[in-house]
C-alpha angles and dihedrals in degrees: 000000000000143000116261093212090059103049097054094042083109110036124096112237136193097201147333133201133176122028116348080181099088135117111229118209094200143334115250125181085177106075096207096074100051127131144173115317091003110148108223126210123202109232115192092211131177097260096032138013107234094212082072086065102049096099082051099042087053095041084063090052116272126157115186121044126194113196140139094225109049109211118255096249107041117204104230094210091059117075111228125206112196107206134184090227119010088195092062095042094057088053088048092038091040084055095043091049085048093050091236091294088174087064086060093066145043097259122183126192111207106187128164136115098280135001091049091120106039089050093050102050097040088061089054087052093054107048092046084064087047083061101248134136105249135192124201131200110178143137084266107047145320124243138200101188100302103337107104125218124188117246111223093178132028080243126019120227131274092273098035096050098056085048098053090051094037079062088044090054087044093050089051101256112164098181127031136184133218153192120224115202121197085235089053090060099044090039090053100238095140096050097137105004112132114218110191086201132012120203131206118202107180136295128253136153116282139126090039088155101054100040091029089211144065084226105048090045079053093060105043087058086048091043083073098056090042095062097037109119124257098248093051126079137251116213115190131178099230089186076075102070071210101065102060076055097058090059099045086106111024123129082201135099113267125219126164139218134202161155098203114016123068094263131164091260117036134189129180128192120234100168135012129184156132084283097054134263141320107204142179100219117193093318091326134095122240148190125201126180089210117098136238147001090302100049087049087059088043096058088037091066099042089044087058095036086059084045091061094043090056101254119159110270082208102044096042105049096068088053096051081049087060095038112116114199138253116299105268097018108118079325100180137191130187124203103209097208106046081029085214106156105220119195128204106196131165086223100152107134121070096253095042084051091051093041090061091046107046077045092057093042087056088047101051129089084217085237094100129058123250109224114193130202112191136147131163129237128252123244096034148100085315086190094080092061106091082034090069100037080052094044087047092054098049096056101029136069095206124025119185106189114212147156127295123181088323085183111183089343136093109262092201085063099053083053098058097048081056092050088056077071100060107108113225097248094054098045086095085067109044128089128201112212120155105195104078094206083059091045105055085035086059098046081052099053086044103049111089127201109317107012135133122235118189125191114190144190108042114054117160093009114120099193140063111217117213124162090352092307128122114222117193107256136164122180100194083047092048090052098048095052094047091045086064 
């Protein structure tokens, strides 16, 4: 239990009115899960607008409400907190309840269009070698030290995100590594939240169909370097024009990272192939095992992210050397005797997708087919959908379109919008197979000694949601059983 008093001390009010002495169990915006002494608050969402469920929420027993519009009868035995933004108040009122648990730990926000992930969990990965205590929040997993939780959302919500670092500071964690969404930042997950550095990757188009627009999607990355506090740091990709834009406002301190503007942290590629990267790395050689362009930016950044939180330039750079990747992230398999390369990627966004094949295109001797398995998920941008099926023919010999995660919608009718994409001289290679099983088993049968088969979209899911039911699939599974 807390105090009511002092988890509203920060947080800007309206009004109030009824007992500020009360001792709140929990703090609840979905009105199902209320119990006895929860303070709700009223969350105008995208589905359902919380304020309809305040008599509900104080049927099962709440106490305190936290709303912007006060019902017209209010219970006196209830408390009610008028707020400007009740989005915003559950992230403030999450962290206060919490007692800050993000300022008891070294916690660093990593948002962008794609390496989010890798970054992130690289990172992880780093400074667990380094012998601390580490603590993960990404679209794959989260992670407390070694204990594994699964991740639902790229960013939990505002409750569940100061109780999942409250655990981290419990369990001992000094550093932590996050994801930050672009939902995170205009939902307010983050309210609260302090970031001792924030991190920018690059921009690309994605989540059309939530922000509606290039240039709200924009803001709400930059919204997240905007609010981050003067003594943390603000690390940008200026290889991205995108990424000067995210700091124009930003209290915070501004490094840069790049492969091919003067930057605070440089790399250069000297070699790049199917067994990793030879880099020079800020005046020191360097060998990944990880593969292509992306991945070098992606070791770049957590190699300066580890720079700005004091790590050992020496004891640190053998063990970047030894870091593998996310799961699903150019997640490749080799089958010795057929000697066929398969590759598992998250590419679901035009320019990841583009990122893995003109990889691939460096990579190859131009001797073997690339065969390429994409589809695109339902109830999503549905703009980007010609754009892949375009991207996958230009860099591909034989493209087989499926389905992805078709959702609620058909996935007969994603296919053909990606089929709208399918230039007129590449229609002769491209097949058109729904069933995604069937898909990957027929780029298998059809790949020959030496060639590349992709399959994109999916990565380190483990489902296939279809009506709003998730069915057990594993493309790497998938893959190995059908290499055999």
């Amino acid at each position: 239990m807390q105090s009511l008093k002092n988890i509203l001390a920060k947080l800007k009010t309206r009004s109030t009115q009824g007992n500020l002495e009360r001792s709140i169990k929990n703090i609840i915006f979905d009105s199902r899960q209320v119990e006895k002494d929860s303070l709700f608050v009223a969350v105008k969402g995208i589905q359902s607008d919380g304020h309809r469920f305040i008599e509900s929420a104080i049927e099962k027993g709440a106490t305190t409400i936290v709303c912007e519009t006060l019902p017209e009868i209010l219970d006196q035995t209830v408390t009610f907190i008028q707020v400007d933004d009740s989005a915003e108040a559950l992230g403030l009122l999450a962290s206060a309840f919490y007692d800050f648990p993000s300022k008891k730990l070294n916690l660093i926000g990593i948002t962008g269009t794609n390496g989010k992930t890798t970054t992130a969990t690289l990172l992880y990965k780093l400074f667990t070698e380094l012998g601390f205590k580490v603590g993960l929040i990404s679209t794959v997993e989260n992670k407390i030290g070694k204990k594994v939780l699964s991740a639902k959302f790229t960013t939990p919500d505002a409750v569940a995100l100061n109780a999942l670092i409250e655990e981290m500071v419990e369990e001992g964690c000094e550093y932590a590594f996050m994801e930050v969404s672009s939902h995170a930042v205009s939902q307010h997950r983050i309210a609260g939240v302090h970031f001792v550095g924030g991190v920018f990757t690059n921009l690309t188009h994605d989540h059309l169909d939530y922000h509606k627009t290039f240039k709200d999607y924009l803001n709400a990355k930059k919204g997240f370097f905007d609010n981050l506090p003067k003594e943390s740091f603000a690390l940008v990709n200026i290889d991205d024009k995108n990424g000067r834009v995210m700091v124009q406002n930003t209290n915070a301190h501004i490094k840069t990272y790049a492969l091919r503007n003067l930057a605070d942290y440089k790399a250069r590629i000297l070699e790049n192939n199917l067994m990793g990267l030879h880099l020079y790395l800020n005046d020191t050689e360097l060998f990944s095992r990880l593969i292509g362009e992306f991945n070098a930016y992606n070791l770049l950044c957590a190699y300066a992210v580890a720079s700005l939180l004091g790590a050992n330039e020496n004891e640190m750079l053998p063990l970047i050397s030894n870091l593998e990747t996310a799961e699903g992230r150019f997640d490749y398999l080799q089958d010795p005797e057929s000697g066929i390369t398969a590759i598992v990627d998250y590419a679901h966004t035009p320019d990841a997708l583009e990122k893995v094949l003109s990889t691939i295109d460096h990579l190859r001797t131009r001797k073997e087919k690339v065969i390429t398995v994409v589809g695109c998920g339902g109830d999503r941008d549905k703009t980007k959908r010609p754009v892949m099926a375009a991207i996958a023919c230009k860099y591909s010999d034989q493209v087989i379109l499926t389905s992805d995660n078709p959702r609620t919608e058909d996935p007969e009718t994603i296919i053909k919008e990606m089929e709208e994409g399918i230039p007129a001289s590449a229609k002769r290679k491209v097949l058109s197979i729904t069933n995604r099983l069937q898909a990957i088993r027929t780029a298998c049968q059809m790949a020959s000694k030496g060639d590349i088969i992709l399959v994109a979209g999916k990565g380190h899911e483990k489902y296939q949601e279809i009506n709003g039911v998730r069915h057990d699939f594993d493309d790497k599974a998938v893959l190995k059983e059908e290499m055999k």
